[in-house]
C-alpha positions in Angstrom: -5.8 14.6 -36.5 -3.9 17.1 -34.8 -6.9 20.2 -35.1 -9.4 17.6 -33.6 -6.8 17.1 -30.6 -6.4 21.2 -30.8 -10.4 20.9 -30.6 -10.8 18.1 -27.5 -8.1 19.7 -25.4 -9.5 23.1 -25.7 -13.2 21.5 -24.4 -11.5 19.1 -21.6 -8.4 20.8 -20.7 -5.7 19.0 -18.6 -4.3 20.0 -15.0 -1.0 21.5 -15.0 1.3 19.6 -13.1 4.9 18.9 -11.8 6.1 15.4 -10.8 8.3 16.3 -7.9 11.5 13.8 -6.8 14.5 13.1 -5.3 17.3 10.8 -5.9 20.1 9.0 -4.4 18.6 8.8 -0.6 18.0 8.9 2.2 20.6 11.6 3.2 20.8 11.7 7.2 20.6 15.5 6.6 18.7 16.6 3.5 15.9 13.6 4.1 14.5 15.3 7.2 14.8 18.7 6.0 13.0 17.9 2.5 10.1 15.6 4.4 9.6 18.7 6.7 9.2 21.6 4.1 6.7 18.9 1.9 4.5 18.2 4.8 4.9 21.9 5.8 3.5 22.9 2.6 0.9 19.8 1.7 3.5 18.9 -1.4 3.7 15.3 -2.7 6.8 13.6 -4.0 8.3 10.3 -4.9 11.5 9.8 -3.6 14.6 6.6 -5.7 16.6 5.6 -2.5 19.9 3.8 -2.8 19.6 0.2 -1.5 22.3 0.1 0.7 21.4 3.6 2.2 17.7 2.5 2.9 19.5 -0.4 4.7 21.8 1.8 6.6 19.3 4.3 7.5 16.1 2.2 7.5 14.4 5.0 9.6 15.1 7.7 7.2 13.8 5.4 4.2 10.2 4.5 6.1 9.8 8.2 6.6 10.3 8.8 2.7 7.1 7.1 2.6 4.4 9.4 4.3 0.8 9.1 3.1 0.6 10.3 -0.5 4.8 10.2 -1.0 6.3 7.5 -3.0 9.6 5.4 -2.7 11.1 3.7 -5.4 14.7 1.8 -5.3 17.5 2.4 -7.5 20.8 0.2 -7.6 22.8 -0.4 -4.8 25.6 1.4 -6.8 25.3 3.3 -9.8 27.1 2.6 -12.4 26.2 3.1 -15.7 23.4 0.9 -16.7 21.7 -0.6 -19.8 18.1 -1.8 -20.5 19.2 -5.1 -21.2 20.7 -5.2 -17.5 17.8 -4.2 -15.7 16.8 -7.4 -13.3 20.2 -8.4 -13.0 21.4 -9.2 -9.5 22.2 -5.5 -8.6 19.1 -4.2 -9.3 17.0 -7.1 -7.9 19.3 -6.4 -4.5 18.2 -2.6 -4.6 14.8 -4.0 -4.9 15.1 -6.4 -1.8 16.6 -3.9 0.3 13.6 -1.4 0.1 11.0 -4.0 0.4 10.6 -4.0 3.8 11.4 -0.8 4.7 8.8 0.7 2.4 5.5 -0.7 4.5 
C-alpha cells in the first residue's frame, strides 16, 4: 500500500503549504500591525479571537476578517479544557460573541 502511495504522490504531487494563525486576539497593538504586514505581502491567515476581546474591541475583530482571512472564537477565558466540555456554556458564549462581529 505504502509503494503505490510512494507511486501516486510522485505522479500528482501536493502543494507545499503553511496554515498561518494567530491566537488569543484582537490585541489593540499587534492586530493592526499583523493585518498590515499580511495584506502588505498578499498572506492569508486565520485568526482564534477571545470572546470578550472581540466584544471589547469589536473593530479590531471585523478587521481580522479581510477577504480570504479567517476568524474563529475561542473561550471567553481559557482555562484548561476537555473534549467532553466543548459546547458548554463558556464556549457557546465565545461563540455568541463573535457572531456578529465576524460579518
Amino acid at each position: 500500500m505504502l509503494a503505490e502511495w510512494e507511486w501516486h504522490h510522485a505522479q500528482h504531487p501536493l502543494p507545499k503549504v503553511v496554515a498561518l494563525t494567530f491566537d488569543d486576539g484582537p490585541h489593540p497593538a499587534f492586530t493592526p500591525q499583523i493585518l498590515d504586514i499580511l495584506k502588505r505581502y498578499g498572506v492569508r491567515a486565520t485568526f482564534f479571537l477571545i470572546g470578550a476581546r472581540a466584544e471589547r474591541y469589536p473593530d479590531l475583530a471585523r478587521a481580522s476578517s479581510p477577504k480570504g482571512t479567517k476568524s474563529a472564537t475561542t473561550p471567553t477565558r481559557t482555562p484548561p479544557i476537555s473534549p467532553a466540555k466543548i459546547g458548554t456554556p463558556f464556549a457557546v458564549k465565545s461563540s455568541r460573541a463573535l457572531t456578529p462581529l465576524s460579518g
